[in-house]
Residue, then its C-alpha position, 0 to 999 in steps of 0.5 A: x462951662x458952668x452947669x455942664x458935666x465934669x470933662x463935657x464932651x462933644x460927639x461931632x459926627x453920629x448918626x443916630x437918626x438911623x434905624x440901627x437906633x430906632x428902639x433905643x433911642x431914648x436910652x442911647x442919649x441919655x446913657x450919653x448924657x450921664x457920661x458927660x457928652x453934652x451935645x451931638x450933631x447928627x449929619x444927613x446922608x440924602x434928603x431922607x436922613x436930612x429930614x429926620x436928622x432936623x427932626x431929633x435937633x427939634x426933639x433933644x435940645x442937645x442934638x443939632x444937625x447937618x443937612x446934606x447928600x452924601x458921595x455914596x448917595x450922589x445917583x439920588x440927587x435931582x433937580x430939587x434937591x439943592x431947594x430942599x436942602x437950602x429948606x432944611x437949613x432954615x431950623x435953626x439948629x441946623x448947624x453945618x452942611x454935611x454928610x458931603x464930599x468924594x468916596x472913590x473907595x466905593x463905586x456907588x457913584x461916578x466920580x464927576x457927579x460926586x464932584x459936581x453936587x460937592x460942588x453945589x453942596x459947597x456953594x450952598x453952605x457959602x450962601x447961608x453961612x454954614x461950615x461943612x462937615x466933609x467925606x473923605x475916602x481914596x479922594x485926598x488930590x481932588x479934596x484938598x483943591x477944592x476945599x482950599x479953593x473954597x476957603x480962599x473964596x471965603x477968605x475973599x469975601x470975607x465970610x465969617x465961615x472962612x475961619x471955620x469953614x469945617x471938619x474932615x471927619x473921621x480923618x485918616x490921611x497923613x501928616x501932609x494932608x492933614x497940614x493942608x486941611x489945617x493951613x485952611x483953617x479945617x479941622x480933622x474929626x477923629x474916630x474910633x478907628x484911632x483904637x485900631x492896631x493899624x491906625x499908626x499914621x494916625x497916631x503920628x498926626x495926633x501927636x505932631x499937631x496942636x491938639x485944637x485941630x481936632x474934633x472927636x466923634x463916634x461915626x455911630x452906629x460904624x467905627x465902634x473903638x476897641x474894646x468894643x469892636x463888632x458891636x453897635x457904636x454909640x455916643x457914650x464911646x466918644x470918650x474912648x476916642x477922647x481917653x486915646x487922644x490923651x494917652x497918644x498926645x501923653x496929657x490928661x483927658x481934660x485937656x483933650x474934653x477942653x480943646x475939642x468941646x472948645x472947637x465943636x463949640x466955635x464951629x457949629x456955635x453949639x453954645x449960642x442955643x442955651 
């Protein structure tokens, strides 16, 4: 990738429109931007942070966004809601429909509404051509049917998304569900919380899978990695998550950069914008 930095890395999943970054921003990027993190994808959770996640992808030429209503944001969702996303997703740096999904974990939403507006959010992203970047918590049955029922009608019509329709992100099920997702073309994001002690399952899916079934991301400002934990995440730590990767899969953190920037690249087409 000629002009880029040495070991270029992509930071798939960080929210960095959140307030937690609103007196440092600037400095937040570019520190990532010296270390090598050459492009960021910052998701929505509700119309709000849609909005300001499409207004950062206008601001940094390296930041892109996803527009979407997160399970844990589903009471706000209305009658307009779904034409305000399909809106937002006409800037044309908006690059997946996201933060979508189903959180049974947390119990700010009931579980046929969560379904219903994943659901519609799926629909949309058929529609305007779009991967989706997806929630995953205590949902794992209800997920996999319906994103494999999803890819399959892709697949059928032969859309273009169907073989990238999107990432699970910050992936931590097992190496069952992980092929799954994989049979169907998505990929799995991996976090910060691969630094964890108790990420042993994890470690597993890592060094059983081809390493480009993987995007990495930080979550930021949440799921800070080791030896940072207990303070504010941000994108410059996607390289712990890539360096973790390496000494799991026992390569070097090049190859980790090269598979992972190569599929961030071919499913948000990031490179098609310089």
């Amino acid at each position: 990738m000629t002009g880029e930095p040495t070991q270029s890395l992509v930071d798939s999943h960080c929210h960095l429109n959140l307030d937690e970054f609103g007196q440092d921003r600037d400095r937040v990027i570019q520190r990532a931007l010296e270390a090598g993190i050459s492009w960021f994808v910052i998701p929505g959770i509700d119309l709000d942070t849609s909005k300001s996640a499409v207004e950062l992808a206008r601001q940094y030429p390296q930041v892109f966004a996803a527009v979407g209503v997160h399970p844990n944001s589903g009471l706000s969702w209305n009658d307009g809601t779904l034409a305000e996303l399909r809106e937002f997703a006409r800037e044309k740096k908006v690059v997946a429909l996201g933060e979508i999904g189903l959180d049974y974990y947390r119990d700010h939403c009931p579980k046929e509404i969560q379904k219903q507006i994943f659901t519609a959010q799926l629909k949309l992203a058929a529609e305007l051509g779009l991967p989706v970047i997806v929630h995953m918590r205590d949902s794992e049955n209800d997920i996999l049917a319906i994103l494999v029922s999803w890819q399959e009608e892709l697949k059928a019509r032969k859309s273009l998304v169907a073989s990238h329709p999107g990432v699970v992100h910050s992936f931590s099920g097992d190496v069952s569900v992980a092929n799954t997702l994989l049979t169907h073309q998505y990929k799995l994001g991996i976090a910060g919380s691969v630094t964890y002690p108790n990420s042993e399952n994890l470690y597993e899916v890592i060094e059983s899978l081809p390493l480009e079934s993987f995007l990495i991301e930080t979550d930021a400002p949440y799921q800070t990695p080791l030896p940072f934990r207990g303070k504010r995440n941000e994108p410059t730590n996607v390289r712990i998550v890539a360096e973790k990767i390496a000494e799991i899969k026992e390569i070097k953190v090049e190859q980790v950069a090269q598979a992972t920037t190569g599929e961030a690249n071919k499913m948000f087409r990031l490179r098609g914008f310089h």
